[in-house]
C-alpha positions as CSV (number, residue, x, y, z in Angstrom):
1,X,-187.8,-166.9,-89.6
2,X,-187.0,-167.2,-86.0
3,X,-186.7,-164.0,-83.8
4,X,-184.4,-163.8,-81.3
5,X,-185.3,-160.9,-79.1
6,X,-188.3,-161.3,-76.7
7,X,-192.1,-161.2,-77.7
8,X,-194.8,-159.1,-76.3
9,X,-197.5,-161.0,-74.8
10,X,-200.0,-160.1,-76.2
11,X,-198.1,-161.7,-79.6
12,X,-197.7,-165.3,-78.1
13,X,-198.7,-167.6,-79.4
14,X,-199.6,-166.2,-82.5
15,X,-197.3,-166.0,-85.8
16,X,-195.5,-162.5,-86.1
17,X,-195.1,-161.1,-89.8
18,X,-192.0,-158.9,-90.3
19,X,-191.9,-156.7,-93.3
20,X,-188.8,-155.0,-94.2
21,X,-189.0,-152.1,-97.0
22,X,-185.7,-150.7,-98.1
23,X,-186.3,-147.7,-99.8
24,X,-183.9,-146.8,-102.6
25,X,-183.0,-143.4,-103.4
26,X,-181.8,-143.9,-106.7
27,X,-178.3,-142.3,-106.3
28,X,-175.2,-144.6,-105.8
29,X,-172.1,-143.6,-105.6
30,X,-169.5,-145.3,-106.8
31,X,-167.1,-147.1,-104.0
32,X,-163.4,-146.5,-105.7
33,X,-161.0,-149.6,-106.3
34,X,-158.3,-149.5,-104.3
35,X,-154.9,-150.2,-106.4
36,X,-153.0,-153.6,-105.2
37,X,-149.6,-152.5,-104.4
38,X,-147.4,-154.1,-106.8
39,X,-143.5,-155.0,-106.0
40,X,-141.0,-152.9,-108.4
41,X,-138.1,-154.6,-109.1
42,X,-135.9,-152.7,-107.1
43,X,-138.5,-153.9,-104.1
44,X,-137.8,-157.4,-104.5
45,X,-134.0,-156.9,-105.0
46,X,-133.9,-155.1,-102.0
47,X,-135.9,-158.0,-100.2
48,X,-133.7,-160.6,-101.7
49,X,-130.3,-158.8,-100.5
50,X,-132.2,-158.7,-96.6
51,X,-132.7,-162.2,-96.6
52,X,-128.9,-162.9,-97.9
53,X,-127.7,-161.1,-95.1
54,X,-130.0,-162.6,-92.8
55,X,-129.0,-166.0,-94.1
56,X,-125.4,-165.1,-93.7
57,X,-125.6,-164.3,-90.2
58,X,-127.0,-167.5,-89.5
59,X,-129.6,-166.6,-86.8
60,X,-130.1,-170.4,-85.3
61,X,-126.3,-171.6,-85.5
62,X,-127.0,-172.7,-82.0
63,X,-129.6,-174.6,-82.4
64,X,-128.1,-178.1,-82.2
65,X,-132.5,-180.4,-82.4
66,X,-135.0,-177.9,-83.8
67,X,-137.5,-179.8,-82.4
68,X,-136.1,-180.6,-78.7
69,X,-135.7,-176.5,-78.9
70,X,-139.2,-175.8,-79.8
71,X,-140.8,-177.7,-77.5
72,X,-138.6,-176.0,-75.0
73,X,-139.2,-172.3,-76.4
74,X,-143.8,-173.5,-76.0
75,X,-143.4,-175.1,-72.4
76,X,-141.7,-171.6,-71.2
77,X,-144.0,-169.4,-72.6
78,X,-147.8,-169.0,-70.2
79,X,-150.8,-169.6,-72.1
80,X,-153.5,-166.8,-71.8
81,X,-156.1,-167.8,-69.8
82,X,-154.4,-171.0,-68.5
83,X,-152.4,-170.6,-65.7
C-alpha cells in the first residue's frame, strides 16, 4: 500500500505499517428500499396523447437537410472553455 500524503522524517526510509480497526457496535439499522415508481396506465396514455400532438405539430417542418442544419445549430453555439 502506497501513501499518498507526506512522511515524517524520521519514518524515511523505513516501511510504515498502517492498522485500521473498525469497531462494530452491533446495531444496524436497516436502510429502507425505496419503491421504483411504476407508470399507471393512465401515465402512459397521457404520454402517448403528448407525443401525438407533438408529432402533429410537426416541430422541424422546416428543416429541409438535418444534417447541414445540425452542423449549423454546433458551429453557433461557444464551447466552454474554448473561445
Amino acid at each position: 500500500m502506497m501513501l499518498l500524503s507526506p512522511m515524517p522524517s524520521w519514518l524515511k526510509p523505513g516501511r510504515a505499517h498502517v492498522v485500521v480497526v473498525v469497531a462494530d457496535s452491533g446495531e444496524t439499522e436497516a436502510v429502507p428500499q425505496r419503491a421504483k415508481p411504476a407508470a399507471t396506465q393512465e401515465m402512459i396514455a397521457r404520454r402517448m396523447d403528448a407525443m401525438a400532438r407533438i408529432r402533429g405539430m410537426d416541430p422541424y417542418r422546416d428543416i429541409e437537410d438535418p444534417v447541414a442544419w445540425q452542423r449549423e445549430t454546433r458551429q453557433d453555439r461557444p464551447l466552454p472553455g474554448r473561445e
